[in-house]
Backbone as CSV, one residue per row, in Angstrom:
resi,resn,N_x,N_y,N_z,CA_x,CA_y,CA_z,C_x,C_y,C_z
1,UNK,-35.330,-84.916,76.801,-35.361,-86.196,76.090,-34.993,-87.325,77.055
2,UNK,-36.126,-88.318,76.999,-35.580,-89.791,77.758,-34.327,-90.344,77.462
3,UNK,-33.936,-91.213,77.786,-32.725,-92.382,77.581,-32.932,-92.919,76.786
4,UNK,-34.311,-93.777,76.666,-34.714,-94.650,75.686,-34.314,-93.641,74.190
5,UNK,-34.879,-92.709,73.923,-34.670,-92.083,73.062,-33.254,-91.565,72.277
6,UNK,-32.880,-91.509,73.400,-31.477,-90.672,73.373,-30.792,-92.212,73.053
7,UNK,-30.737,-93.243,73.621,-30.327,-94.523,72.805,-30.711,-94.611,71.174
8,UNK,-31.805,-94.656,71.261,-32.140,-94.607,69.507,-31.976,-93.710,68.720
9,UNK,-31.678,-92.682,69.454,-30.381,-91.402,68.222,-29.219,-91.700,68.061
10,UNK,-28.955,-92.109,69.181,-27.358,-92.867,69.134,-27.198,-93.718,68.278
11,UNK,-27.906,-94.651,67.574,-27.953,-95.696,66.980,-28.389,-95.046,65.446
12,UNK,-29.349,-93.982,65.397,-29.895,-94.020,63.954,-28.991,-92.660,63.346
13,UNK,-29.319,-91.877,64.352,-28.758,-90.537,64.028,-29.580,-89.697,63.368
14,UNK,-29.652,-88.416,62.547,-29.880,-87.697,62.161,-31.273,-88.179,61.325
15,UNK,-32.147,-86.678,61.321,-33.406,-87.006,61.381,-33.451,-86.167,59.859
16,UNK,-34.572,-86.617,58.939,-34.953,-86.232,57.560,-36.223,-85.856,57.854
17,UNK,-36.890,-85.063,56.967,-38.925,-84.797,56.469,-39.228,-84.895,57.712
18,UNK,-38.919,-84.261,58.712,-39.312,-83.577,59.744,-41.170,-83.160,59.831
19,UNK,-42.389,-83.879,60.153,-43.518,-83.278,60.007,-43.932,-83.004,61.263
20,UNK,-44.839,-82.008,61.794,-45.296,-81.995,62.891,-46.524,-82.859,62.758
21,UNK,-46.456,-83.140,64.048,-48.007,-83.728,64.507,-49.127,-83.097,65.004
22,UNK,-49.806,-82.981,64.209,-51.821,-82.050,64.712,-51.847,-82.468,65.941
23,UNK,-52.573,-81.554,66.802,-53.527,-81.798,68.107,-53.926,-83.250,67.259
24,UNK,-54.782,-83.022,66.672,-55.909,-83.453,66.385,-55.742,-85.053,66.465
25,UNK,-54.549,-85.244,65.523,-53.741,-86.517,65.711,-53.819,-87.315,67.248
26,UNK,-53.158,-86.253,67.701,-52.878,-86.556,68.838,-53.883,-87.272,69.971
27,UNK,-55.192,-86.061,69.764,-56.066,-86.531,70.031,-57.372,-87.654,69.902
28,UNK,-56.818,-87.982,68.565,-57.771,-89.404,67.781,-56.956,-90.627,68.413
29,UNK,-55.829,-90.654,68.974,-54.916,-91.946,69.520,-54.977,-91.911,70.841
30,UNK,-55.208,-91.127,71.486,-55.327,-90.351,73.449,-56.378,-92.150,73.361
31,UNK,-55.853,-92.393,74.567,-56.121,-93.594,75.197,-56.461,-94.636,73.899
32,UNK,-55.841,-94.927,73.271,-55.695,-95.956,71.696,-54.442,-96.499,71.736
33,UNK,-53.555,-95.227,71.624,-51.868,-95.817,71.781,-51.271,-95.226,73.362
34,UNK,-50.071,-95.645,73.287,-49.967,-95.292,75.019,-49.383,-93.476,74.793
35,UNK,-49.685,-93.184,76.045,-49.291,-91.386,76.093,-47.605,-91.449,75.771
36,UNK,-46.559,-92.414,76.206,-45.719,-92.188,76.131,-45.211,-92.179,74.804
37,UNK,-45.955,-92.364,73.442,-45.562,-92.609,72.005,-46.157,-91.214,72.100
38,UNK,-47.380,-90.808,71.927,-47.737,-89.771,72.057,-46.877,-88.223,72.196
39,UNK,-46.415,-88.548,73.351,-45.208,-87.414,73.931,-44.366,-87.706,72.802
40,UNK,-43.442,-88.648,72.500,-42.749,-88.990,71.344,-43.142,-88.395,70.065
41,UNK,-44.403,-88.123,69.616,-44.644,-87.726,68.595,-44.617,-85.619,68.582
42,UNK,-45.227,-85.159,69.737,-45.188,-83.777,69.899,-43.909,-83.406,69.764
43,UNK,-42.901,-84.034,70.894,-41.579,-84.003,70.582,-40.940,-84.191,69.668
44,UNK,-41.238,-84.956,68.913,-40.200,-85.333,67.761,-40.465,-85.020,66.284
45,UNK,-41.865,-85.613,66.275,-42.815,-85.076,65.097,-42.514,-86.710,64.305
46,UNK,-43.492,-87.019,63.134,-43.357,-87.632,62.418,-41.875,-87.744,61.211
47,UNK,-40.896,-88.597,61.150,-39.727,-87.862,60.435,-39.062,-89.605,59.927
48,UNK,-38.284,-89.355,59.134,-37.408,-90.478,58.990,-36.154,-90.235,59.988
49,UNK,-35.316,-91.833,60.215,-34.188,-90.996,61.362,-33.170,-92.397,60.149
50,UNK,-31.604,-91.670,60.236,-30.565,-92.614,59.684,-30.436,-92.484,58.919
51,UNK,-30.852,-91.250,57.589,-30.750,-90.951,56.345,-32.361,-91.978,55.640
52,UNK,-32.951,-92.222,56.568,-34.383,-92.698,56.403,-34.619,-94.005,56.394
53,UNK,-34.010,-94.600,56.933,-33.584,-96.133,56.649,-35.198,-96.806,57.692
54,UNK,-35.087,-95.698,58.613,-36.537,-96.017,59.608,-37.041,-94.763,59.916
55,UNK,-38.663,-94.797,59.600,-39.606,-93.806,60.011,-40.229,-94.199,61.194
56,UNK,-40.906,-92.784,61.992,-41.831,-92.676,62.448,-43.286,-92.544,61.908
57,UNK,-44.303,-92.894,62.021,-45.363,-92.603,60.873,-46.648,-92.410,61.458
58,UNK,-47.540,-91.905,61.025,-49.001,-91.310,61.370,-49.431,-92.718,61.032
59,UNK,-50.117,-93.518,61.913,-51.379,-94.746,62.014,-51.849,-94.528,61.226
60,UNK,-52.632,-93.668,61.105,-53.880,-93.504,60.178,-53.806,-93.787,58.518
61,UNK,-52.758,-92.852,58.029,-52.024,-93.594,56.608,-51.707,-95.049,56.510
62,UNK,-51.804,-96.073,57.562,-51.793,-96.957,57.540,-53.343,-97.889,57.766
63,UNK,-54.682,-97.318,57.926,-54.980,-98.337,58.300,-55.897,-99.469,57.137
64,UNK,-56.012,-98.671,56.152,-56.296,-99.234,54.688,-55.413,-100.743,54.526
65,UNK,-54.120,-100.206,54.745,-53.211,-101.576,54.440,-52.868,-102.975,55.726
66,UNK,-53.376,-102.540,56.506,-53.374,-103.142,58.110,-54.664,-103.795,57.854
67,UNK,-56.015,-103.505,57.218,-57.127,-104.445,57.215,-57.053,-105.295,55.829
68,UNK,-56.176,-104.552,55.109,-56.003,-105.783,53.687,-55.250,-106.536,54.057
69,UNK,-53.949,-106.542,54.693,-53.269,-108.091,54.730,-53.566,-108.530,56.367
70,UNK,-54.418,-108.004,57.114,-54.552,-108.751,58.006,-56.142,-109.675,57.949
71,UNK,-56.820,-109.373,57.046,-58.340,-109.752,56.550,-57.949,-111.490,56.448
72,UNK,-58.817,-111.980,57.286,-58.917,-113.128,57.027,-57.440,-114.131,57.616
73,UNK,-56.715,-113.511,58.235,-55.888,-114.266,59.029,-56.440,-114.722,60.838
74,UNK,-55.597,-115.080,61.221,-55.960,-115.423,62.975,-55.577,-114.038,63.445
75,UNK,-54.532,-113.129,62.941,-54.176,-111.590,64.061,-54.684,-111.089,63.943
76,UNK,-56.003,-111.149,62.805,-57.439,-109.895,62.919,-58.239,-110.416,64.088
77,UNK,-58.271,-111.547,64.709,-59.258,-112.067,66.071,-58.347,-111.356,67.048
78,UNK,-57.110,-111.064,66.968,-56.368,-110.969,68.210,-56.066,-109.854,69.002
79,UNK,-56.050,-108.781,68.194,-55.745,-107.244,68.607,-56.120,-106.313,67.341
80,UNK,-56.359,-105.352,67.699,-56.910,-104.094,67.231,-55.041,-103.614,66.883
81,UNK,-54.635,-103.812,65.651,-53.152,-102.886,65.567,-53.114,-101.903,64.757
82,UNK,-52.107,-100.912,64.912,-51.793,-99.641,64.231,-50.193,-99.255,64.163
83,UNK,-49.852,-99.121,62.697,-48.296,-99.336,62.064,-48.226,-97.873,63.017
84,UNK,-46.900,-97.633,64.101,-46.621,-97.121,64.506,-44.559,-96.568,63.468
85,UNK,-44.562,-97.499,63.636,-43.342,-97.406,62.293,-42.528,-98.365,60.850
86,UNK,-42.006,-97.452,60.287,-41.864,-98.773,59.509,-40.301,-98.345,58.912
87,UNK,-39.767,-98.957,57.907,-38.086,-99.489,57.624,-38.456,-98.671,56.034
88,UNK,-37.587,-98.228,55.520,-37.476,-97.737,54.121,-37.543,-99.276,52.940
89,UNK,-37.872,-100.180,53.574,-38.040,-101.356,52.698,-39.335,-102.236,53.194
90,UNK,-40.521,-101.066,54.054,-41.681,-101.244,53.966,-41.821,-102.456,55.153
91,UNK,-40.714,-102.612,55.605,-41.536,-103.585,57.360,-42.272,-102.557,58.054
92,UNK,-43.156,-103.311,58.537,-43.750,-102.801,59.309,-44.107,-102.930,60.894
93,UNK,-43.674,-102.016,61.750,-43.986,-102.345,62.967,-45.827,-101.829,63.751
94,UNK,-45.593,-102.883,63.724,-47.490,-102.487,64.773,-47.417,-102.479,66.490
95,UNK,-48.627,-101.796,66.715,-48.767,-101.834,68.029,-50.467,-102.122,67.959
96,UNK,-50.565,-103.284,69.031,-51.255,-103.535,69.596,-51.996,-103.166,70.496
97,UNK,-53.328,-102.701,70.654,-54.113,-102.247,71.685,-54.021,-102.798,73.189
98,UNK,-53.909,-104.191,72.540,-53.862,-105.034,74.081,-52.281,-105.608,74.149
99,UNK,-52.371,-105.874,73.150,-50.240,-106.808,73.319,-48.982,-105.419,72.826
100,UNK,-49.310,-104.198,72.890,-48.336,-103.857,72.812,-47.441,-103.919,71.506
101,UNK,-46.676,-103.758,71.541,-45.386,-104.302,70.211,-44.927,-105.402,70.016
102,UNK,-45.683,-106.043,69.340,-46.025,-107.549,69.382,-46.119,-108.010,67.954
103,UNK,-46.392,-107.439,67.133,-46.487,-107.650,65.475,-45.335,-106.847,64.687
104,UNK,-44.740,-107.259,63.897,-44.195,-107.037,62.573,-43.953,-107.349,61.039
105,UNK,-44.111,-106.912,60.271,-44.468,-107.289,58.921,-43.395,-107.221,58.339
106,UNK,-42.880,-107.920,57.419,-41.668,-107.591,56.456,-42.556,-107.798,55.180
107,UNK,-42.959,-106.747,54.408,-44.018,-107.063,53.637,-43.505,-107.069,52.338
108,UNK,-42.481,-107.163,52.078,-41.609,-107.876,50.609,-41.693,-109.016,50.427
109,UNK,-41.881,-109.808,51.593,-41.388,-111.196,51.421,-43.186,-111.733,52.220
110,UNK,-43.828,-110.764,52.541,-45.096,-111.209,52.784,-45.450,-112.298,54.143
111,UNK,-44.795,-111.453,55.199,-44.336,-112.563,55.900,-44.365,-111.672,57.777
112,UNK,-44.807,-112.292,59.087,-44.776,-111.583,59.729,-44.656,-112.361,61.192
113,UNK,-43.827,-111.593,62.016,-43.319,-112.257,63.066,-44.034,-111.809,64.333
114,UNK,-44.759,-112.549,65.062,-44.878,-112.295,66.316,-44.414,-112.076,67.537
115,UNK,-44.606,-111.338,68.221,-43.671,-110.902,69.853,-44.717,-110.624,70.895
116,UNK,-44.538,-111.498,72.010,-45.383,-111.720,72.656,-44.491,-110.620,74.257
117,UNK,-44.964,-109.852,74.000,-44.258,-108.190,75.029,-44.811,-108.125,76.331
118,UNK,-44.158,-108.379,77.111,-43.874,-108.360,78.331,-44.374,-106.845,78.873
119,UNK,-44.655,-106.275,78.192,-44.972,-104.651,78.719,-46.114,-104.310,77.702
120,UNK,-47.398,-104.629,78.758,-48.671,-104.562,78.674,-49.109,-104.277,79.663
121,UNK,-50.837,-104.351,79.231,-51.423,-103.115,81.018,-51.239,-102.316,80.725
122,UNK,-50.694,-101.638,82.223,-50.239,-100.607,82.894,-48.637,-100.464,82.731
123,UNK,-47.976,-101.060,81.575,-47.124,-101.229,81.379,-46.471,-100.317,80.286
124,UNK,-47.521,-100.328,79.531,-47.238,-100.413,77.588,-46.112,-98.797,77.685
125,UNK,-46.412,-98.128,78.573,-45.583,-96.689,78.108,-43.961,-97.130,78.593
126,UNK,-43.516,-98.265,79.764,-42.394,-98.519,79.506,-42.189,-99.363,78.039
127,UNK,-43.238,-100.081,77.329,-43.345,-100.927,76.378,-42.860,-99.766,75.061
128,UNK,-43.208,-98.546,75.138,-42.771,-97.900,74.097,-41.170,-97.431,74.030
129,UNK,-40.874,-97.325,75.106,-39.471,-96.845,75.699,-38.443,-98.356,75.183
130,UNK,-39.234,-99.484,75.392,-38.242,-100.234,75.187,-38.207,-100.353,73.687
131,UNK,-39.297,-100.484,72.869,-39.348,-100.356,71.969,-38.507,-99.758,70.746
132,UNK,-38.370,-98.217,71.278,-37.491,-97.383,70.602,-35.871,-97.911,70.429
133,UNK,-35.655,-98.041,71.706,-34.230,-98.860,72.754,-34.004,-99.854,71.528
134,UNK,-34.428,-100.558,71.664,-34.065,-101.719,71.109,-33.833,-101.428,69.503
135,UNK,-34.530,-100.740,68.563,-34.316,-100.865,67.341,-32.997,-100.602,66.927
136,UNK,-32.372,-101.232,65.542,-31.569,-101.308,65.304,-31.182,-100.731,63.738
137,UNK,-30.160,-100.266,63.106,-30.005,-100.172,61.825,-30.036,-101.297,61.135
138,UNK,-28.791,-102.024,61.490,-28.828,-103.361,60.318,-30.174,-104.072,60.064
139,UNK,-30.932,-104.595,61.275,-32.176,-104.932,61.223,-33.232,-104.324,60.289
140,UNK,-32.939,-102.900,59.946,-33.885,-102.263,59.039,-33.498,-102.331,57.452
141,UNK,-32.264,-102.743,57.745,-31.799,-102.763,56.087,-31.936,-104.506,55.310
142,UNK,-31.988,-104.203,54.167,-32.944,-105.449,53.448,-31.474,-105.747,52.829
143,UNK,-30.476,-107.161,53.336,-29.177,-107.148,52.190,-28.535,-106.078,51.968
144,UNK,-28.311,-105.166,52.961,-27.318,-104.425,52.766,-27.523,-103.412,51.772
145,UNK,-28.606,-103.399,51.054,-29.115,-102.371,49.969,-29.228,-100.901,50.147
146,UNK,-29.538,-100.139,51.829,-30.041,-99.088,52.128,-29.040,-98.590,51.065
147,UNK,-27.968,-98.322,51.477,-27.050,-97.290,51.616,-26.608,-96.853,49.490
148,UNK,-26.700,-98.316,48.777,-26.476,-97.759,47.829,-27.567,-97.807,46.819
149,UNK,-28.617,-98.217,47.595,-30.291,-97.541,46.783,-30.555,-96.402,47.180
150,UNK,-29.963,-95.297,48.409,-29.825,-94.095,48.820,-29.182,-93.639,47.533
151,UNK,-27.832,-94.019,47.286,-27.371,-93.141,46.657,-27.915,-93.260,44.623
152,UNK,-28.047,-94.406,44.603,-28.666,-94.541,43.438,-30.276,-94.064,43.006
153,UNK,-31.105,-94.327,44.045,-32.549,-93.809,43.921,-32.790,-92.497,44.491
154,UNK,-31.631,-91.877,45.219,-32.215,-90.560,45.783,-32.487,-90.977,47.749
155,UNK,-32.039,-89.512,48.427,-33.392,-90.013,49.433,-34.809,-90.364,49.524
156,UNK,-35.331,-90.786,50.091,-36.505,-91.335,50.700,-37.584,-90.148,51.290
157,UNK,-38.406,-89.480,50.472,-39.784,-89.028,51.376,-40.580,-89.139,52.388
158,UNK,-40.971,-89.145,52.992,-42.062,-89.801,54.132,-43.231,-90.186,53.243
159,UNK,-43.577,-90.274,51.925,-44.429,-91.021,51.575,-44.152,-92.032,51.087
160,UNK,-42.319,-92.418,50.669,-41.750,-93.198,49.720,-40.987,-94.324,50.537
161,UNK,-40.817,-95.510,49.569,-39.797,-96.892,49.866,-39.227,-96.980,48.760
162,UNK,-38.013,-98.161,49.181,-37.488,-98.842,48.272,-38.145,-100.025,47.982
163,UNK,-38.754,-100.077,46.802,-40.087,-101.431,46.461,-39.245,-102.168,45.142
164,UNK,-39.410,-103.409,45.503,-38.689,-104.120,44.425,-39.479,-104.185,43.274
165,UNK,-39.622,-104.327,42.254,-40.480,-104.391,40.950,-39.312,-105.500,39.650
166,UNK,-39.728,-106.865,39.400,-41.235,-106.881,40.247,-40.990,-107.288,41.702
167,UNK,-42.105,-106.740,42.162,-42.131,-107.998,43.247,-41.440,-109.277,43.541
168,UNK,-40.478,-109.473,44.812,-40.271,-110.535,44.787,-41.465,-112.006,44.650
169,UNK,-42.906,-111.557,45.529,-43.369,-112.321,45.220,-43.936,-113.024,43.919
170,UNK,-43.657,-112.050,43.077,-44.144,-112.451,41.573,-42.694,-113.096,41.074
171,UNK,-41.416,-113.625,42.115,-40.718,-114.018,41.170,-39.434,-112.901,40.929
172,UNK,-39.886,-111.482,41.161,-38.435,-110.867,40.835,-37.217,-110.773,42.014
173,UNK,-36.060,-110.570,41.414,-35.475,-110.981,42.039,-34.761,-109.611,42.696
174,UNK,-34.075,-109.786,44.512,-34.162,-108.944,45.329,-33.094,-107.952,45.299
175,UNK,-32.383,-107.552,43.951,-31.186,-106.700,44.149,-31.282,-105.314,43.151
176,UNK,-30.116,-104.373,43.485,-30.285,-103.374,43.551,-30.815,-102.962,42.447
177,UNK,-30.486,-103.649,40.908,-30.992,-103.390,39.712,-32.709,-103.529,39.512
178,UNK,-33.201,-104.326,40.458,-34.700,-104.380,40.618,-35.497,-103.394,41.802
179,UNK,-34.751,-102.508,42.403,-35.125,-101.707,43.703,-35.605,-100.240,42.574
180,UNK,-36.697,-99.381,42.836,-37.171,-98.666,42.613,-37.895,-97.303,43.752
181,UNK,-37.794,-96.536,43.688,-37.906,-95.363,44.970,-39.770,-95.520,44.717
182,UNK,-40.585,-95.802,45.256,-42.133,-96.216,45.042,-42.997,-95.381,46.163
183,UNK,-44.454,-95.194,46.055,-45.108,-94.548,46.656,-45.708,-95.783,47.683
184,UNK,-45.148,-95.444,48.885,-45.275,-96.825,49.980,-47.087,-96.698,50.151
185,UNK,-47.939,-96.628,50.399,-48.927,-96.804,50.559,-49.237,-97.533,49.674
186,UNK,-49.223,-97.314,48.080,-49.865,-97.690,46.877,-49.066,-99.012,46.730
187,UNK,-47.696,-99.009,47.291,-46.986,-100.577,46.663,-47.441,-101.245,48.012
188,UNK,-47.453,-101.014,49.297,-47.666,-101.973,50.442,-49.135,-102.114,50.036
189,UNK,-50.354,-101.465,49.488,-51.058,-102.078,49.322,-51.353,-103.293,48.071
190,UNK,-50.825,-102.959,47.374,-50.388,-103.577,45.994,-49.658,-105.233,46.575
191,UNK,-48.315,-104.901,47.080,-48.213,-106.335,47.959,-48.989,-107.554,49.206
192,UNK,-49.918,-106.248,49.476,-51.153,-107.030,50.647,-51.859,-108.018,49.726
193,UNK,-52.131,-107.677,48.194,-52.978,-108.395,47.708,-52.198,-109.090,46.797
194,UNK,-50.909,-109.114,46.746,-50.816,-110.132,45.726,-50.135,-111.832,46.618
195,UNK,-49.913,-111.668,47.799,-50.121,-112.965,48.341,-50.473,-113.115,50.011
196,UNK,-51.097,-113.806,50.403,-51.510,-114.343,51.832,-50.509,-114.154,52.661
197,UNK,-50.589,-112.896,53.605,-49.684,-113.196,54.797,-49.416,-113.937,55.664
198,UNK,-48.298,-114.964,55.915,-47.922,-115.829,56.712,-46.763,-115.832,57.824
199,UNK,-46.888,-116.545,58.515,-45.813,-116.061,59.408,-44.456,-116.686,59.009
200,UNK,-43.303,-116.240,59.592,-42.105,-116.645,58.962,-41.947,-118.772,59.991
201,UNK,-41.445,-119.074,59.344,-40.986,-120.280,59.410,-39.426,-120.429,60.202
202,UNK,-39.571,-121.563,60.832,-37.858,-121.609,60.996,-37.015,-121.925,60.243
203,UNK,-37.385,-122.616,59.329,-36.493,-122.589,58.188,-36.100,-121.471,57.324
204,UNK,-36.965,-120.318,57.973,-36.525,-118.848,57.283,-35.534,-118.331,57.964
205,UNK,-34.624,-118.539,59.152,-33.822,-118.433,59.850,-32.444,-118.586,59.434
């Protein structure tokens, strides 16, 4: 195991829904995503890590919801992306064909931040290393909610989130009595269409 890695165990800890990854997988991303995520995935397998607070995840289950809320914005001209991971409250991290780890979605609030990554090219496999490095717990948790929508909704599946209902964007409001354990594909697509993704503001700061 790398450093990079061995940093982001340190930080998340213990791993849940453990899946392996197909050749096959493997082989539909071979020169798409960089080899060094790749290796990451044989090794590690697809899994939640932190009591699930952040997954690792198969692209492909994602790319239905990656062309609905990116349809018709400026980041569909810009890069070819694929949700490489995402937060038990449905952010989403992308990787970029050409920019690397450069996109993220917080798709509760319908809203997504750009990162313009320094590790591109011939770069991108230190770009994954830093990647890992850097993530954080608190950052993945929405208000402090993980820990007692864990214990109130159950753990987390690798198909499942914590999805607010309603929707904040319809108006509901973001706490634990409105958090529901949801089938993340069906609600992140469900939220792609109920408002226009925009990027966050500084006044969202």
């Amino acid at each position: 195991m790398d450093e990079a890695f061995s940093v982001f165990l340190e930080e998340f800890g213990n791993t849940i829904e453990r899946r392996e990854v197909p050749v096959s997988s493997i082989q539909r991303y071979r020169g798409t995503l960089p080899d060094q995520l790749l290796e990451y995935w044989s090794e590690h397998g697809w899994c939640g890590y932190g009591d699930g607070i952040f997954w690792m995840v198969n692209p492909q289950e994602y790319n239905g919801i990656v062309a609905s809320w990116l349809e018709g914005t400026a980041l569909e001209t810009i890069d070819n992306y694929h949700v490489i991971a995402r937060s038990a409250f449905g952010d989403l991290y992308l990787w970029g064909e050409k920019t690397g780890a450069s996109l993220k979605i917080t798709s509760v609030l319908s809203r997504y931040r750009v990162h313009n990554s320094i590790y591109v090219g011939d770069k991108m496999n230190k770009g994954v290393k830093a990647f890992m490095a850097s993530k954080r717990v608190d950052t993945n948790d929405y208000g402090d909610l993980f820990k007692p929508a864990r214990q109130k909704l159950g753990q987390l599946g690798p198909d499942e989130m914590y999805g607010f209902t309603p929707a904040i964007m319809l108006g509901g409001p973001d706490n634990l009595d409105h958090l529901a354990k949801v089938k993340i594909v069906e609600h992140l697509m469900l939220l792609s269409q109920i408002s226009e993704l925009k990027p966050f503001a500084l006044s969202d700061f």
